[in-house]
C-alpha positions in Angstrom: 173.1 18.1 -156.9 176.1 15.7 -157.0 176.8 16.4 -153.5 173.3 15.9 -151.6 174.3 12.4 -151.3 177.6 13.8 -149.1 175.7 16.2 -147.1 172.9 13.6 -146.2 175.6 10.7 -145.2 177.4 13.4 -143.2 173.9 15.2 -141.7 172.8 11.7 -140.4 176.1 11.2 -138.4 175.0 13.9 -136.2 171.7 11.8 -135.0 172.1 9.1 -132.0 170.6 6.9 -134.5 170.6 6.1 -138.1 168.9 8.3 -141.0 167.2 5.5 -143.0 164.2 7.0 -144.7 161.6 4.2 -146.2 160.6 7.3 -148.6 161.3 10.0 -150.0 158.6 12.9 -151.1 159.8 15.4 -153.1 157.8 18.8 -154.1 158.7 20.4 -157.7 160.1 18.1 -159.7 163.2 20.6 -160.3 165.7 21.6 -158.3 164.1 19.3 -155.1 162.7 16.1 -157.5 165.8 16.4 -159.2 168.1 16.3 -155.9 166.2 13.7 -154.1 166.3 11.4 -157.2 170.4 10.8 -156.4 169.2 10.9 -152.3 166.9 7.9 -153.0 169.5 6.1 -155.7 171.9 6.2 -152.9 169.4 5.2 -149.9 167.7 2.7 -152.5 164.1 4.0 -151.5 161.3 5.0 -153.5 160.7 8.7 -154.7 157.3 10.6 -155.0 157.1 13.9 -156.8 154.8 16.1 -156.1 154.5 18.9 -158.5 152.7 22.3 -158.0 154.7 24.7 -160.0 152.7 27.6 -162.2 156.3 27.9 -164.1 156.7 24.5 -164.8 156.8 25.3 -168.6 159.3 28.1 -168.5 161.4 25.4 -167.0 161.3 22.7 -169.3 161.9 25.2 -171.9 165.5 25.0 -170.7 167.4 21.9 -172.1 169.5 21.4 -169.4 166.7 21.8 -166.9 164.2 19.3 -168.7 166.7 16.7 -168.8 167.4 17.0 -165.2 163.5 17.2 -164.2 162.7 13.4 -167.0 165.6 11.6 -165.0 164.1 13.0 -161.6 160.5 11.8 -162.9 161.5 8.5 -164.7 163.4 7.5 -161.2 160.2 8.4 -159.2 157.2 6.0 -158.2 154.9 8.3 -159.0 154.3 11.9 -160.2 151.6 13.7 -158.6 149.5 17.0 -159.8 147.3 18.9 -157.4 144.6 18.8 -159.8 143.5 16.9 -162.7 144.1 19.5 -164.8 147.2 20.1 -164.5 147.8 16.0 -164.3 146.6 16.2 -168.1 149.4 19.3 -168.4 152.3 17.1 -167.2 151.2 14.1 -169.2 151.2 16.5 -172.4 155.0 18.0 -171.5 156.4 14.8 -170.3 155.0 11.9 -172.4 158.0 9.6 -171.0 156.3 9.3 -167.5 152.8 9.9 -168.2 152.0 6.5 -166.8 153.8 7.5 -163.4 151.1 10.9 -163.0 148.3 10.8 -161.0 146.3 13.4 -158.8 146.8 14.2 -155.3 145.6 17.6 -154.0 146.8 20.1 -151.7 145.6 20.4 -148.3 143.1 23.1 -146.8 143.6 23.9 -143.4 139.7 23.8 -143.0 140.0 23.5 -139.0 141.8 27.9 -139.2 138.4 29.0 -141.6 134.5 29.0 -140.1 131.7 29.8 -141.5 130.5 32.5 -140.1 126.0 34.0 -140.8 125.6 36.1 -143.2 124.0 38.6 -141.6 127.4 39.8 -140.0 129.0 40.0 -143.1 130.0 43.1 -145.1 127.2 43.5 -147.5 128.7 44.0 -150.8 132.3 43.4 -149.7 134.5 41.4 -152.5 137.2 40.0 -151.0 140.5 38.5 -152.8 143.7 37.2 -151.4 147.0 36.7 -152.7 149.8 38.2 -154.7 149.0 41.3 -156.8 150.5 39.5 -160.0 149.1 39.9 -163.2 148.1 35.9 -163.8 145.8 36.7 -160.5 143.8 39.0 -163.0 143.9 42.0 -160.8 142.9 44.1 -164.0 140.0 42.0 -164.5 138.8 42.7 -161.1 139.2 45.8 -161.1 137.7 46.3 -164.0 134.6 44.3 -163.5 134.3 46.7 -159.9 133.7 49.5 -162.3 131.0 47.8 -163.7 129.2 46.5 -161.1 129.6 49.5 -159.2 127.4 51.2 -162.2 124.1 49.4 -160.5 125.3 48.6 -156.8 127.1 51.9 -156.1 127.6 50.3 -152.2 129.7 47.5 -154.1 133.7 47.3 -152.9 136.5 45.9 -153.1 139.3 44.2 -150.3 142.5 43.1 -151.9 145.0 41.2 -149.3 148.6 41.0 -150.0 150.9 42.0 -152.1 152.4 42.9 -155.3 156.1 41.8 -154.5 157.1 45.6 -156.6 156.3 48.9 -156.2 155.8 49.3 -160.4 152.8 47.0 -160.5 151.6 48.5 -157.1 151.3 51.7 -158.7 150.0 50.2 -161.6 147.1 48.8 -160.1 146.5 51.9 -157.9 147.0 54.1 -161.1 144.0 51.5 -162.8 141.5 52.1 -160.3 142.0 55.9 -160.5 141.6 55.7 -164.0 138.4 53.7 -163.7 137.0 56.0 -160.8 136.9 53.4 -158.4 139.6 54.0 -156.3 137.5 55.3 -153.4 135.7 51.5 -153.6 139.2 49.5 -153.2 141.4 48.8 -150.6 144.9 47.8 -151.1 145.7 46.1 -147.5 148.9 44.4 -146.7 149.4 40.6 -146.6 147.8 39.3 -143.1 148.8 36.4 -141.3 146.4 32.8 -141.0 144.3 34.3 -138.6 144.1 37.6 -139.8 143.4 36.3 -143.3 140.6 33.7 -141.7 139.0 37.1 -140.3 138.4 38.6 -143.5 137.2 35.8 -145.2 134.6 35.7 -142.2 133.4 39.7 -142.9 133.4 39.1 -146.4 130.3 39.3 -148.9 131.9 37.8 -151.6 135.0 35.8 -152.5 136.7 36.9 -156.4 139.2 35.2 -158.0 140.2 36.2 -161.3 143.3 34.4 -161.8 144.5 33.1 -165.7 145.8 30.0 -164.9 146.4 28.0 -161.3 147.4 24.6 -160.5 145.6 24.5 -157.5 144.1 27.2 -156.2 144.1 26.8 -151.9 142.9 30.8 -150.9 139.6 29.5 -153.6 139.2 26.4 -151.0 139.6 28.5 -148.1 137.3 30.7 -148.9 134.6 28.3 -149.0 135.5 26.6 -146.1 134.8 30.5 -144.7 131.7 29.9 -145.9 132.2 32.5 -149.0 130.2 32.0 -152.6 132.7 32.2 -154.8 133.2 33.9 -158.5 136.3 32.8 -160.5 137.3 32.2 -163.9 138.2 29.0 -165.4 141.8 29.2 -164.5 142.2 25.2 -164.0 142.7 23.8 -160.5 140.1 26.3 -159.2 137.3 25.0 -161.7 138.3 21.8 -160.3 137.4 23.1 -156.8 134.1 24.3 -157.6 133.2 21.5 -159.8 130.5 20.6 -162.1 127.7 22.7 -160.0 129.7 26.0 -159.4 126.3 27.7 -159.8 125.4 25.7 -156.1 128.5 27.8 -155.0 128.9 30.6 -156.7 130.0 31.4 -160.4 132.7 30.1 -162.7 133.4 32.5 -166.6 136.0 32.3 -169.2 139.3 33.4 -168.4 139.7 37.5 -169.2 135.9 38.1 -170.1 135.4 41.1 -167.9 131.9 41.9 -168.8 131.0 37.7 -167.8 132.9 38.5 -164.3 130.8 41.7 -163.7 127.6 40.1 -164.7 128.3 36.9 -162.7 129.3 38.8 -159.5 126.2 40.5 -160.0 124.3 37.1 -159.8 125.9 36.4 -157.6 124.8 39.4 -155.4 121.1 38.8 -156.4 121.4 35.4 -154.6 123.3 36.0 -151.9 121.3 34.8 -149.2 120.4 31.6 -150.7 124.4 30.4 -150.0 124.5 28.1 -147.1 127.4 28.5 -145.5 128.1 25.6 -144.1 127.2 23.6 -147.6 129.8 25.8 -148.9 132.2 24.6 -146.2 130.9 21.1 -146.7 132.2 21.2 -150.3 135.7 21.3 -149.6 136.3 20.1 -146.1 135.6 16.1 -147.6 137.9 16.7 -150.4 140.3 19.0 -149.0 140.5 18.8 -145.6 143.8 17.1 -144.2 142.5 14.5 -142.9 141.6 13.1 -146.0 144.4 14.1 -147.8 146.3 12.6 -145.0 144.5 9.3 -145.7 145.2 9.5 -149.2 148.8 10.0 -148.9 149.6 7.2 -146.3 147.6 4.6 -148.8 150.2 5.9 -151.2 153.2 5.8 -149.1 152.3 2.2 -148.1 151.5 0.9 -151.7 155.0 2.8 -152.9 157.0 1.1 -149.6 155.3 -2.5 -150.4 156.1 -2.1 -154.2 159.2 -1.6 -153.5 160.0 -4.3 -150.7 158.5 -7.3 -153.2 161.2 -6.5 -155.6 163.9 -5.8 -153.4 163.4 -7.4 -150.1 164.9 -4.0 -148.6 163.6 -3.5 -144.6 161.8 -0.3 -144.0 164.0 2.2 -142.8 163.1 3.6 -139.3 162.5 7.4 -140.5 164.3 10.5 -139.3 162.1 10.2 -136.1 162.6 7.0 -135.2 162.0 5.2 -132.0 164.8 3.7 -129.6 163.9 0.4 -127.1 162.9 2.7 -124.9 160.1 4.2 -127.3 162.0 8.0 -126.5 161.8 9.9 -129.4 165.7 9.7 -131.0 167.4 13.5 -131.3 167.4 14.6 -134.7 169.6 17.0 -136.2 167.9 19.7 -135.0 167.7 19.4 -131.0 169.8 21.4 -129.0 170.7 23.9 -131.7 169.7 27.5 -131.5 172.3 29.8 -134.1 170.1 29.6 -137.6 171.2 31.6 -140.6 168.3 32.5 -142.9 169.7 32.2 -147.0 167.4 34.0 -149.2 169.2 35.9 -152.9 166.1 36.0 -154.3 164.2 39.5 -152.8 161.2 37.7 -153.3 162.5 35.1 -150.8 163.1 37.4 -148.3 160.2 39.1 -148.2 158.6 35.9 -147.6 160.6 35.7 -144.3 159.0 39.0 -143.1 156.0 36.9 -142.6 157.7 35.8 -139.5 156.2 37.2 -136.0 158.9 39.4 -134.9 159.9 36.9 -131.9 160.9 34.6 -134.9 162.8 36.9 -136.7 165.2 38.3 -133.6 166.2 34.8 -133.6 167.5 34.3 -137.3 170.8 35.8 -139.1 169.7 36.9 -142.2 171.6 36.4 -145.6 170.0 37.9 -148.9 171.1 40.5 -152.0 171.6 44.1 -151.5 168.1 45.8 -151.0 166.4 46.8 -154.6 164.8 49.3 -152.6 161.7 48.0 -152.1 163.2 45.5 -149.4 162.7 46.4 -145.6 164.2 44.1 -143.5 163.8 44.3 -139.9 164.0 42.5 -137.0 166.5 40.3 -137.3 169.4 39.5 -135.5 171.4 40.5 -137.9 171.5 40.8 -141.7 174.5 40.2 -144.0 174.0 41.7 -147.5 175.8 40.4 -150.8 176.1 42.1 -154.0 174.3 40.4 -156.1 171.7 42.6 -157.8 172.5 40.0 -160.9 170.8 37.6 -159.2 167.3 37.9 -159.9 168.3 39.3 -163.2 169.9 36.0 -164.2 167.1 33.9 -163.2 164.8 36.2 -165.6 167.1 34.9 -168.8 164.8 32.2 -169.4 162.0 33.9 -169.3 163.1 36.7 -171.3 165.3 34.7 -173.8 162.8 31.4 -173.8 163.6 28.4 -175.6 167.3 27.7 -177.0 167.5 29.6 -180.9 169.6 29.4 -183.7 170.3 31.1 -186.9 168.2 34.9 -187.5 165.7 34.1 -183.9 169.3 33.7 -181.7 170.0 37.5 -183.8 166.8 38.6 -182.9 166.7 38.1 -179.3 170.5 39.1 -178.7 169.6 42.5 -180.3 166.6 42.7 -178.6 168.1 41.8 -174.7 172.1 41.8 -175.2 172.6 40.8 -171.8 170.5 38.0 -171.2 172.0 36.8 -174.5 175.6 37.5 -173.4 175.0 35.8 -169.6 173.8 32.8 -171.2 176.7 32.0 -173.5 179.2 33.1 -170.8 180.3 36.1 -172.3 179.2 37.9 -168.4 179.6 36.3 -165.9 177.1 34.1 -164.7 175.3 33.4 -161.6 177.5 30.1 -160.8 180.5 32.1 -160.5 178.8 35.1 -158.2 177.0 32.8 -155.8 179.9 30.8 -154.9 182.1 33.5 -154.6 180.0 36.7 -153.4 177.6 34.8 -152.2 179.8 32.0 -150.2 181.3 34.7 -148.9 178.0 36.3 -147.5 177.2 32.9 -145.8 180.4 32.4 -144.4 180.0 36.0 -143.0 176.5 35.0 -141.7 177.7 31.6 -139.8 180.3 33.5 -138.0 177.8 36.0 -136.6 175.1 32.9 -135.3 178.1 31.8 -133.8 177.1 31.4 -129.8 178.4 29.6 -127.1 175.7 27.6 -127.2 175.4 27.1 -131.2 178.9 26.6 -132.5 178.0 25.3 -135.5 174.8 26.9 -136.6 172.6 25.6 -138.8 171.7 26.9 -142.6 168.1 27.4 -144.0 168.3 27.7 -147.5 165.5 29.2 -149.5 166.0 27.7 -153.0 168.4 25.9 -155.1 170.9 28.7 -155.5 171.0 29.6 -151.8 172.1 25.7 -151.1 175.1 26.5 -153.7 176.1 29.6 -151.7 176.2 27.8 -149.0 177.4 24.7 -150.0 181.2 25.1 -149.1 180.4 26.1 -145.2 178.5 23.2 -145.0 181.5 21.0 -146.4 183.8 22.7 -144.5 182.0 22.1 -141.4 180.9 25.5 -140.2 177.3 24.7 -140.4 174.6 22.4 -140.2 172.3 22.0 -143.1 168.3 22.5 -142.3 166.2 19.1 -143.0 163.8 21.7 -144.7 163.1 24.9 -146.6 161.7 28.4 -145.3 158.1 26.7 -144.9 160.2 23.8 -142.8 161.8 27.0 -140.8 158.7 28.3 -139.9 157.0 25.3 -138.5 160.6 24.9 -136.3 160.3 28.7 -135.0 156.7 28.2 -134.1 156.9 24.9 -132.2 160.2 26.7 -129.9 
């Protein structure tokens, strides 16, 4: 983090014109709130956090980490939570800024969803969408298939995505064999916006069974499809369907699988007496981006003023500034074309097979050696590193949780000796691998986006390790650093 500061000063000298943010918004208050704390001490602008993070608690669990994220926090303006509650969460785990939270939500992209009549609809289709993970509640849905399947044998189920590993893939298909539904459930890939959008348009019913969410956008977008929904009482989706769910579907406890059956059967029972466009109505005035849009600029402007009454500072001109001429100034991104892709994480790179194939011939990938379950095509090229410890390492915490001492630290050092050992040195650590394996990697990677046209490519880093890896290129002056993240990458792709 100490050298964002560098990398910003020396990323703005590359722009006709100078970088002088009036704000910066951060999302997650660790690594990127932590990081953009020091950017805004240095540039003496107001911070905003946003936070969205299901693992927030795993990470204050860390000492180190939690003490990084409170001086982040207690440095920002305000801390924001995509619902209110997990606003009431953060206020609970981080007493020393609960003045600072307040509530901003995501955004739905309500203008890619319509509501389409029910009479083309799947009758009986149950639709969910999203990752396969256990905290979606995949067993519960499942589950409550079997049972609803007992009095409306025409009843199925559409799941859309992914599990991210071919264990709980086979786990899930193994569950629906064992509950004799497996003829009733199909496990289809993840599909892009549109494809999703179509789903949601031939679906009956819209199930989400998830155990705990902070927001919850495929629940929103599924209304704004016109979809009734069924979900359990996982947090920012109870938020979304509000205090009359039963005017838009069904809200049960958490892991009740008999309360999910009966309530999808109610559901059913009532099914033509959903408007869909109420349905849509319910989210596009609370969700929609223009809105949110609204919301946010009210904030930036009260943040900006705040801050000028006190310290007389001049708003910066932004990173899009305007010259005399009102021509749009270059930013650091015009005229180059070499992009090297940095994603350790497998997860990470998966994500960037999201990417239309057009996108992808014109990145230089960078990740871990493939776990076997990894196929990565498409790309230009793709440089592989060996470091299966990798995801390992960032596991520790959850495996080891909180710091121990005396017969607990015993316990759990018996119980997972090298988790233990990595995080009291005794292996090394993930520090020492990335920026030496995994430097190497990205050095390896620059050279190949190396074009006559691109001689100094630029990096796209997909989390805070990747910006490690790649941290001595960038210093050396190899590369360019991205203003952005994968989600940043894709928008740039899509607008070439």
């Amino acid at each position: 983090l100490a050298h964002v500061p560098r990398l910003l000063r020396a990323d703005a000298s590359m722009s006709e014109a100078p970088f002088e943010p009036a704000l910066i918004h951060a999302h997650t208050g660790y690594p990127d709130g932590a990081a953009a704390a020091q950017l805004a001490e240095v540039l003496q602008v107001p911070l905003i956090i946003t936070e969205h993070a299901t693992f927030l608690h795993r990470q204050l669990a860390v000492p180190g980490v939690r003490d990084a994220y409170l001086k982040g926090a207690l440095s920002a303006s305000r801390l924001l939570a995509v619902s209110e509650m997990f606003a009431s969460d953060l206020r609970l785990a981080l007493p020393e800024v609960a003045d600072r939270v307040a509530v901003m939500p995501n955004t739905v992209d309500i203008g890619s969803f319509q509501a389409g009549r029910i009479e083309d609809r799947k009758a009986g289709e149950l639709l969910f969408v999203g990752y396969w993970k256990e905290i979606k509640g995949i067993d519960i849905l499942l589950k409550a298939l079997a049972i609803v399947r007992r009095q409306r044998g025409h009843v199925t189920l559409r799941l859309v995505g992914d599990a991210g590993d071919p264990v709980l893939d086979r786990r899930w298909r193994a569950l629906a064999d064992d509950l004799g539904v497996s003829g009733a459930v199909t496990f289809d890939g993840p599909l892009d916006r549109a494809g999703v959008a179509l789903a949601m348009q031939q679906a009956d019913i819209f199930v989400h069974a998830s155990r705990f969410e902070t927001f919850g956008v495929v629940a929103a977008e599924a209304l704004a499809s016109g979809l009734p929904l069924v979900a359990t009482d996982s947090g920012g989706v109870t938020e979304i369907l509000g205090e009359r769910a039963e005017e838009l579907g069904a809200l049960v406890a958490r892991d009740d699988v008999e309360a999910f059956a009966a309530a999808i059967l109610r559901v059913l029972d009532r099914r033509a007496t959903y408007d869909p466009e109420r349905l849509r109505a319910s989210v596009a005035g609370r969700y929609g981006a223009v809105a949110v849009a609204q919301r946010l600029v009210e904030l930036y402007g009260e943040t900006i003023d705040a801050r000028l009454s006190t310290s007389g500072r001049g708003r910066g001109a932004g990173p899009h500034s305007t010259g005399p001429s009102g021509q749009r100034t270059p930013t650091r991104t015009d005229g180059i074309s070499g992009i090297v892709a940095v994603a350790f994480d497998p997860d990470r790179a998966i994500d960037l097979m999201k990417l239309s194939m057009t996108a992808r011939s014109d990145l230089v990938l960078v990740t871990s050696h493939s776990s076997g379950r990894l196929v990565l095509d498409g790309f230009s090229e793709v440089v592989y590193a060996p470091l299966q410890d990798r995801v390992r390492a960032m596991e520790d915490t959850r495996t080891l949780g909180p710091r121990a001492t005396g017969w607990r630290r015993l316990a759990r050092a018996f119980r997972h000796p090298f988790a233990a050992a990595r995080r009291r040195g005794l292996i090394p650590g993930l520090t020492a691998a990335i920026t030496g394996a995994g430097s190497a990697a990205v050095r390896q990677g620059i050279l190949l986006a190396v074009t006559e046209t691109a001689q100094r490519p630029m990096v796209v880093c997909a989390d805070g390790v990747d910006y490690l890896a790649a941290r001595s290129v960038i210093e050396a002056g190899l590369a360019t650093p991205a203003p952005g993240g994968l989600r940043w990458l894709a928008d740039h792709l899509s607008a070439r």
